[in-house]
N, C-alpha and C positions, 0 to 999 in steps of 0.2 A: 634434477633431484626430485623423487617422487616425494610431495606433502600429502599428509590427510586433511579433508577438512569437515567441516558441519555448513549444510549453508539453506537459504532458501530461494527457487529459482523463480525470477522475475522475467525473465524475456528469451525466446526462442526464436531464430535464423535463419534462413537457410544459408550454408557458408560456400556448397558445393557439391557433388552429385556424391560424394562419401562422407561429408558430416555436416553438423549445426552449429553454431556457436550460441551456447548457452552462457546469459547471464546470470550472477547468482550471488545474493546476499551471503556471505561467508561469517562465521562467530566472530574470527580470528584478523583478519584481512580486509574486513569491508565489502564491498562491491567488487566482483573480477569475474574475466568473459572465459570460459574455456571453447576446448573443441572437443566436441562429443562424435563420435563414429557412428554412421546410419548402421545399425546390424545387419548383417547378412543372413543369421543364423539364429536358428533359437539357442544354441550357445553362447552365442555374444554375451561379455560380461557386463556389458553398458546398453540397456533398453533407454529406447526414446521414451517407450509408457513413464518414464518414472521422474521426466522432467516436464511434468503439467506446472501450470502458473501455481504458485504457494507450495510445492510440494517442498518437503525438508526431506533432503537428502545426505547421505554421508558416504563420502567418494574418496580416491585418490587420484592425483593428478600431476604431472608431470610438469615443476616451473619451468617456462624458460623467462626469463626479465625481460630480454630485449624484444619479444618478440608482443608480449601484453598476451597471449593467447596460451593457453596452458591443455594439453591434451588430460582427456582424463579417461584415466585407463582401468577403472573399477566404481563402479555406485549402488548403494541401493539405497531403501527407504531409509530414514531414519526413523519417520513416524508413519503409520500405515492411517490414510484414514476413514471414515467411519462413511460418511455422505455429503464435505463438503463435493468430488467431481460428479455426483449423480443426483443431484440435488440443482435444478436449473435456476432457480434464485441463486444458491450460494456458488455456484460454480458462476456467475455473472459478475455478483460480486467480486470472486475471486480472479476473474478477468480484468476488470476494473484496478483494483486493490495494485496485482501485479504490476499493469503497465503504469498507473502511479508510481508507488517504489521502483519502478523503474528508471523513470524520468527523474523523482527525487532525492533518490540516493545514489551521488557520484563518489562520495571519499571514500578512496581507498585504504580504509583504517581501522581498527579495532575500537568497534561502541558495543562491549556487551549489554547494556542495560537499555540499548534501543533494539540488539537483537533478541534479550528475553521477552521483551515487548512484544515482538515481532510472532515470537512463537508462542506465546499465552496467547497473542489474540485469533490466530490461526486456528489453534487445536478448539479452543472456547467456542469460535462456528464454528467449525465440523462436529463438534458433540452436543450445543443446543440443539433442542427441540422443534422450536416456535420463538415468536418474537424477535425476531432479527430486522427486520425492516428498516430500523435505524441503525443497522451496525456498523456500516462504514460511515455514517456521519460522526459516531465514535470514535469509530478509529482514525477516521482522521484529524478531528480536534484534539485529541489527546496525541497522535504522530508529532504535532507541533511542538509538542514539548521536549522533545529530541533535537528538535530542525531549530530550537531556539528563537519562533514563531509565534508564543503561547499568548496571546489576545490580555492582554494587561486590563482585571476586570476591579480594579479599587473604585473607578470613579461612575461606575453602575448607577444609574437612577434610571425610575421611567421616563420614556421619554428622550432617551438619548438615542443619539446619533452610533455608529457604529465606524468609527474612521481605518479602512483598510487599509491606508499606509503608513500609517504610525501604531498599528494595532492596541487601538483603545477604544472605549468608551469614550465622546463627549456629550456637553450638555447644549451646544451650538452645532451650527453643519459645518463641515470643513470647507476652508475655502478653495480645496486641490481638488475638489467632486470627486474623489476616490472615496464613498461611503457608504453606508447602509445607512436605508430610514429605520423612525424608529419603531416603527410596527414591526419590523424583520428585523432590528438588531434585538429584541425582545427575543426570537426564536433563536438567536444566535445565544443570546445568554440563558435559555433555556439549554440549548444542546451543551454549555460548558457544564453544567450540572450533570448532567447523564455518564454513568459506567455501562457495561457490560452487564450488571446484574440490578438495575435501575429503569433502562431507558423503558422499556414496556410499559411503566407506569405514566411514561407519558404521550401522552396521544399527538400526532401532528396527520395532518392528512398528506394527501401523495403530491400535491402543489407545495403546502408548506417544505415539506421532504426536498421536493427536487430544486426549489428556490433554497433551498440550504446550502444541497449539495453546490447549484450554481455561485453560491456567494464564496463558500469552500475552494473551490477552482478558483474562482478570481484571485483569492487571497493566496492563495500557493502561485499561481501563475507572476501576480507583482512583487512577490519576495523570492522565487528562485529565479535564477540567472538561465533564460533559454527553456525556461518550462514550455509547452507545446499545448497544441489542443489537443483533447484527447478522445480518441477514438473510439473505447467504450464506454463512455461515458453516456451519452446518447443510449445507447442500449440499455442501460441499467436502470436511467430514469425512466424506460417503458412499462421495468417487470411491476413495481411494486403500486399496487393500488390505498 
């Protein structure tokens, strides 16, 4: 049965010398893998160019259930974009971002309102100008509030500890040593405060930045099941000074 869908694609494969299997953020259906055909032809109705990391695409694809792998036999853009893939900061990010959502999103379900998420924050980089620097530490504290993750910030005072397994603030250090001190859990409650049209305003240097991002991984890594280390992650904390 051919469906349409809207999705955005997180992970690329090689599946065999005639296609790929692309994963792909769907509006409708969650997370789900197809198989995409290497072109032969500039005919071909399904281009590789059009499944880079974060692109939104809008396809047809052929289910089959038992098999989990769905061919898809029409795509193109949904949104064209401006300069997140030629833009080497946000194309890193975007690399990054990707194999994240990759890793963290396995339900195969319909969350519209994690995938509007998904696609305001996407479009938001590729049409800023400047000041991105913080934006995936954004995106991924605010991601938490999806994943049901969101850092429980009532008992905030200076001075406190940052406990990464019960995701709170306390005023003592935890006795399970899964925590943030409280010099870095300060930066941790600074970045809850930051949006998209905010974070500029505030300054962290590129240690602060990447001790963030490192606290961010930790805390995704002890709350999903089989989270991984991730391999662009390293690279990203190079780009930004």
């Amino acid at each position: 049965m051919l469906q349409k869908y809207t999705g955005i694609v997180l992970h690329t494969v090689k599946y065999n010398d005639k296609s790929n299997i692309i994963h792909i953020y769907t509006e409708t259906e969650g997370e789900m893998s197809f198989l995409v055909p290497l072109p032969r032809s500039r005919k071909a109705t399904v281009k590789s160019v059009l499944f880079q990391p974060l692109s939104i695409v809008e396809f047809e694809a052929e289910i089959r259930p038992k098999t989990g792998l769905h061919p898809i036999k029409e795509a193109r853009m949904w949104y064209l974009f401006h300069s997140l893939p030629y833009d080497p900061y946000k194309s890193a990010i975007a690399m990054f971002l990707a194999e994240f959502l990759f890793r963290a999103l396995k339900e195969e379900a319909e969350n519209r309102p994690l995938f509007a998420y998904l696609i305001h924050s996407i479009q938001w980089l590729d049409t800023c100008d400047s000041n991105f620097a913080n934006f995936h530490l954004v995106f991924l504290m605010r991601l938490s509030r999806f994943l049901g993750l969101y850092p429980n910030t009532e008992n905030y005072t200076d001075g406190c500890y940052f406990d990464l397994m019960n995701a709170c603030f306390s005023p003592s250090k935890p006795l399970h040593g899964m925590f943030v001190r409280p010099e870095e859990a300060a930066q941790i409650r600074t970045l809850l405060r930051m949006n998209y049209d905010t974070m500029h305003l505030f300054s962290m240097s590129r240690r602060e930045r990447n001790r963030c991002l490192d606290i961010m991984d930790e805390y995704y890594r002890l709350h999903l099941p089989d989270f991984p280390e991730l391999k662009s992650l390293t690279v990203l904390q190079e780009l930004f000074t």
